[in-house]
Legacy VTK file of the C-alpha trace (Angstrom):
# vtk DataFile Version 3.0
C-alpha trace
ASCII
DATASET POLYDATA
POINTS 71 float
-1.857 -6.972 13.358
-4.987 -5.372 13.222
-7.829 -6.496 11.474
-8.646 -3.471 9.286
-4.790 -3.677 8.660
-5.348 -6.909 7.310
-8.116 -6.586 5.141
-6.420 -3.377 3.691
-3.314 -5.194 2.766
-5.465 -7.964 1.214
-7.516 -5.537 -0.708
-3.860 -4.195 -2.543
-2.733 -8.091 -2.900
-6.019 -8.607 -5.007
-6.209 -5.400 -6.523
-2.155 -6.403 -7.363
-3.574 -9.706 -8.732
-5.894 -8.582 -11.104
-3.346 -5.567 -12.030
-0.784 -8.495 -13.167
-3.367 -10.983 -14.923
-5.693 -8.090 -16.558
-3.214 -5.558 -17.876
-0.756 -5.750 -20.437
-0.655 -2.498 -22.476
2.205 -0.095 -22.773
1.911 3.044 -22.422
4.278 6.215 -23.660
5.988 8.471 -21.507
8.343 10.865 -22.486
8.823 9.146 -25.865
9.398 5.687 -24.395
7.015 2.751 -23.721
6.281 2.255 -20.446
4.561 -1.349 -19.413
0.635 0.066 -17.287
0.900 -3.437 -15.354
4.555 -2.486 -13.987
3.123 1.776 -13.399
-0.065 0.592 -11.841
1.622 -2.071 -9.604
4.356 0.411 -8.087
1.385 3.000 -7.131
-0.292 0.066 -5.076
3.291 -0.974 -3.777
3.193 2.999 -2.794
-0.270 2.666 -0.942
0.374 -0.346 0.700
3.782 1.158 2.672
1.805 4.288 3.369
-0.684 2.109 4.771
1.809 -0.130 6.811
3.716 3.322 7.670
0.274 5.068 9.032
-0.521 2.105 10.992
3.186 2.155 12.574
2.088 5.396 13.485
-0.635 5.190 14.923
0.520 1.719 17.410
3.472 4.677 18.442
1.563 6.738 19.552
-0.824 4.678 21.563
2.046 3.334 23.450
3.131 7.040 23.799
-0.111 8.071 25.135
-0.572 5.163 27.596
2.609 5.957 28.681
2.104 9.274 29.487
-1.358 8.295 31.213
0.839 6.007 33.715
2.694 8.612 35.146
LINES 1 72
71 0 1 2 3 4 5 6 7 8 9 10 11 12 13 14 15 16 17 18 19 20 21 22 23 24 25 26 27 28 29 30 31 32 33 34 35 36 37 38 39 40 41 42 43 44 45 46 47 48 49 50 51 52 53 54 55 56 57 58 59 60 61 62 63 64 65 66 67 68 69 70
């Protein structure tokens, strides 16, 4: 794995961390009480697969562009 892969997935574990120890208000949403940890934790969750899904990208389509440079 890359590095800057890396250091972006630990950034979301510790932002995830301090998510799950700091908040623990509810919030309402369409007349029912919604927990912020649990709302702010799935839209890192989100981040972090977009991040792991742009990387998978990107390693695609170096191997698709040194392949084409071979032939």
């Amino acid at each position: 794995m890359p590095r800057k892969l890396l250091v972006a997935l630990a950034v979301y574990v510790v932002l995830a961390v301090m998510a799950w120890f700091t908040l623990d208000t509810s919030i309402s949403v369409a007349g029912r009480d919604v927990p912020l940890r649990a709302v702010t934790l799935a839209i890192l969750g989100v981040f972090a697969v977009r991040t792991l899904l742009h990387a998978q990208r990107e390693r695609v389509e170096a191997g698709r562009d040194h392949g084409e440079h071979a032939g």
